[in-house]
C-alpha positions in Angstrom: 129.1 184.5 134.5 126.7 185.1 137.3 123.3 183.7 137.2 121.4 185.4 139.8 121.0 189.3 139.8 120.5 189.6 136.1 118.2 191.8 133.5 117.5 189.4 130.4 115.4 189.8 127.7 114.1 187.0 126.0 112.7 187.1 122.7 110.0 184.1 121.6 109.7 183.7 125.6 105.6 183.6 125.8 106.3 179.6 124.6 108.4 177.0 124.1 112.2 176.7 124.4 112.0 180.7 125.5 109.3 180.3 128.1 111.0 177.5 129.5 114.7 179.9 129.8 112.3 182.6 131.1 111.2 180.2 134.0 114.5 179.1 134.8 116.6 182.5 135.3 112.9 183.6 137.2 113.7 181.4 139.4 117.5 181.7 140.3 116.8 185.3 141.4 117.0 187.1 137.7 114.4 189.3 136.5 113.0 188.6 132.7 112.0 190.0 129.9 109.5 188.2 127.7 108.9 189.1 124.3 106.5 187.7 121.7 103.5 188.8 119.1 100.5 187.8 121.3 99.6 189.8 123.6 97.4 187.2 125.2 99.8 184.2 125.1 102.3 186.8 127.1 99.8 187.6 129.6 99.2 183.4 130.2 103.0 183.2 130.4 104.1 186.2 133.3 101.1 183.9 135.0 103.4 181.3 135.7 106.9 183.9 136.2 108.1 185.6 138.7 110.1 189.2 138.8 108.8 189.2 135.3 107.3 191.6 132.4 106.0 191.5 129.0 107.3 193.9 125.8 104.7 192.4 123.3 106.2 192.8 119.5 107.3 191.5 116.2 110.8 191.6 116.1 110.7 189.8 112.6 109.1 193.8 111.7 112.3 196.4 111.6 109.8 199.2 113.1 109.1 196.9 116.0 113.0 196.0 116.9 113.5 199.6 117.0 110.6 200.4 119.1 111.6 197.8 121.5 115.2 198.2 122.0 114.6 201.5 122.6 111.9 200.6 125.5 114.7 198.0 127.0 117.6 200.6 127.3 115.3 203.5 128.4 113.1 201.6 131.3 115.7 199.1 131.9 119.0 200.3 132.3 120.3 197.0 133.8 119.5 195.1 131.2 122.6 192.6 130.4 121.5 189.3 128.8 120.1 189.3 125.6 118.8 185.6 124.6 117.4 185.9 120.6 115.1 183.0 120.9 112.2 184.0 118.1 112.0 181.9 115.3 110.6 181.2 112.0 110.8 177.2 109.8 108.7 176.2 107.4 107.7 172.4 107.1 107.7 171.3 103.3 109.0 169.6 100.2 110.8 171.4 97.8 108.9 169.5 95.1 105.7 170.1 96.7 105.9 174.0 96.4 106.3 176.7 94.5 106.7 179.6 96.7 110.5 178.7 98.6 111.6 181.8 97.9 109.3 183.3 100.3 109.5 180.8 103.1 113.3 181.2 102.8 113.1 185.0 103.1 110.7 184.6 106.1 113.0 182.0 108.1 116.2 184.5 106.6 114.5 187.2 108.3 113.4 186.3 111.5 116.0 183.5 111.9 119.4 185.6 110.6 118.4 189.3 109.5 116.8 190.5 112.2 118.7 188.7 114.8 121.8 191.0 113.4 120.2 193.9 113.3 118.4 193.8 116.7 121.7 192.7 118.4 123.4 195.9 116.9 120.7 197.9 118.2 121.6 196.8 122.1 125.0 196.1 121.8 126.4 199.7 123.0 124.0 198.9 125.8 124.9 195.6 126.6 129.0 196.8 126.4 128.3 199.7 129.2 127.4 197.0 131.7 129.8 195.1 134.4 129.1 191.8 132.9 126.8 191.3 130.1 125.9 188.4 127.5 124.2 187.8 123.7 122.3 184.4 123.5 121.9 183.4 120.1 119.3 179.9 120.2 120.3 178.2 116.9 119.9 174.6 115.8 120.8 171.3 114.9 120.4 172.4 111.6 123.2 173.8 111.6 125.2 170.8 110.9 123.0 169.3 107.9 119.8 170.2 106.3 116.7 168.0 106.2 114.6 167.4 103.5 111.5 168.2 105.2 113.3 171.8 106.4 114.9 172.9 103.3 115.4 176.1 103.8 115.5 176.6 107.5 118.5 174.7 108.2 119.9 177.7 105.9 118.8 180.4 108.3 120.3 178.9 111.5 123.4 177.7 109.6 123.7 181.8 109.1 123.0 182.8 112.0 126.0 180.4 113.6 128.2 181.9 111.2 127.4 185.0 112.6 127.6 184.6 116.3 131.1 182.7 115.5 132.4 186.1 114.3 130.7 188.2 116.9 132.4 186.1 119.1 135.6 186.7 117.8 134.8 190.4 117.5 134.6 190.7 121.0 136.7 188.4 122.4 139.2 191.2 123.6 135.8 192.5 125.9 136.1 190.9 129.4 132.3 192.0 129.9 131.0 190.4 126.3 130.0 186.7 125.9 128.3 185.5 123.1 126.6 182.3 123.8 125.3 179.7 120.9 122.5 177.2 122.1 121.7 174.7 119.9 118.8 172.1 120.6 117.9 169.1 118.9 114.3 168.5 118.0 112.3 170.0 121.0 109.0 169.2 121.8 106.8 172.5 121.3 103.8 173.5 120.0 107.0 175.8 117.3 108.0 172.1 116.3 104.8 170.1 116.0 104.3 169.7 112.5 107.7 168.2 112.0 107.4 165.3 115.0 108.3 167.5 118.0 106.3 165.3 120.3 109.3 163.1 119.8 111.4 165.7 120.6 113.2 166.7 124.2 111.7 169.0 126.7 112.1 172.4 126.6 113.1 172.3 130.0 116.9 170.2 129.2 117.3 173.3 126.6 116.8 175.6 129.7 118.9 173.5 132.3 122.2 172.9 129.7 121.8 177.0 129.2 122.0 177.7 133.0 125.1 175.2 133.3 126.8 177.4 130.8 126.8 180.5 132.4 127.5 178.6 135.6 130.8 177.7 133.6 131.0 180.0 130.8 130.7 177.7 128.4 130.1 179.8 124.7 129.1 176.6 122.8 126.0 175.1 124.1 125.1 171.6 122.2 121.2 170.3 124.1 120.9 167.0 123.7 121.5 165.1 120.5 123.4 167.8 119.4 126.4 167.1 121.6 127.7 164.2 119.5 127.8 166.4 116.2 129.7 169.5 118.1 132.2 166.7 119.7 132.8 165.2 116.2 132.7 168.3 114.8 135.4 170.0 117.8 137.8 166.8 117.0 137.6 167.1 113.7 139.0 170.8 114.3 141.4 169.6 116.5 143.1 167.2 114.4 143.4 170.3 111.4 145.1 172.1 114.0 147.3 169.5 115.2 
């Protein structure tokens, strides 16, 4: 896929693993969209971008999703990669609480339901362009849970699940690719209560996201993460043999 010349929205991009993919496309000639809940922390970020604007919003709120895919396909007809960045994880024991319920429904929400539903909202969109591309940032969750993130592991373990079959949905569309980006621990302000300052920078997350739509290259393991997807793609492999 090309990397220059693009329209991308990026959702969670005012920080973080987003601002950091927001910097890097800025830079190789794309213009970016950045999306987040603070007006003022969007504001600090288009600061540091170039060819870049700001849709502030919740997309975790179903009135907000609406209100801002409508804005992308009406004042930015070009727009052809999507990256679903925002997030939600909760840092806790399960014997130390007794509200899970409502942390899991909070990282379900942001992390799975909304993800789905905003997707659906610009995929007509996204399938009238030339060449076009869904970005779904999940996790090394997704291939074991962690006691200290017992629930949001969950979420991004759903949400792989999902952009495996919208994959496979569209795999017969020459100008569809669904990408899946998962990072290790990253170091962020998002990950600092579980040890992120321990973590990679944003910036490899970025980089290895690049490379793949150098190379389209759907499955994007950052990091640490590349020695679970290889065991995971030869474990696959010998099934199929």
């Amino acid at each position: 896929m090309k990397t220059t010349g693009n329209t991308v929205f990026v959702s969670g991009g005012s920080a973080g693993i987003g601002l950091a993919i927001a910097k890097k496309l800025s830079a190789a000639g794309n213009k970016v969209i950045i999306n987040g809940r603070s007006q003022e922390r969007l504001q600090k970020a288009l600061r540091i971008l170039d060819n870049a604007v700001a849709i502030q919003g919740d997309l975790s709120v179903e009135a907000d999703r609406v209100r801002i895919a409508d804005e992308l396909k009406r004042n930015y007809p070009n727009l052809n990669i999507v990256v679903n960045n925002a997030g939600a994880a909760f840092a806790y024991l399960l014997s130390d609480t007794t509200n899970a319920h409502e942390k899991a429904i909070a990282e379900m929400n942001t992390n799975y339901f909304a993800i789905i539903h905003f997707t659906e909202l610009l995929l007509p969109h996204l399938l009238q362009q030339q060449e076009a591309a869904v970005a779904n940032v999940s996790s090394i969750a997704v291939f074991g849970s962690h006691k200290f993130l017992p629930t949001y592991g969950a979420s991004k373990a759903a949400l792989h699940s999902y952009t495996t079959a919208l994959r496979m949905t569209y795999e017969g569309a020459k100008n569809l690719q669904i990408y899946e980006i998962y990072p290790p621990l990253v170091n962020t302000e998002f990950s600092a209560e579980i040890g992120g300052a321990n973590g990679i920078a944003p910036e490899e997350v970025a980089d290895d996201f690049l490379e793949a739509l150098k190379i389209n290259q759907l499955e994007v393991p950052v990091g640490e993460t590349k020695k679970y997807a290889a065991a995971v793609h030869e474990a696959m492999s010998k099934l199929k043999a």
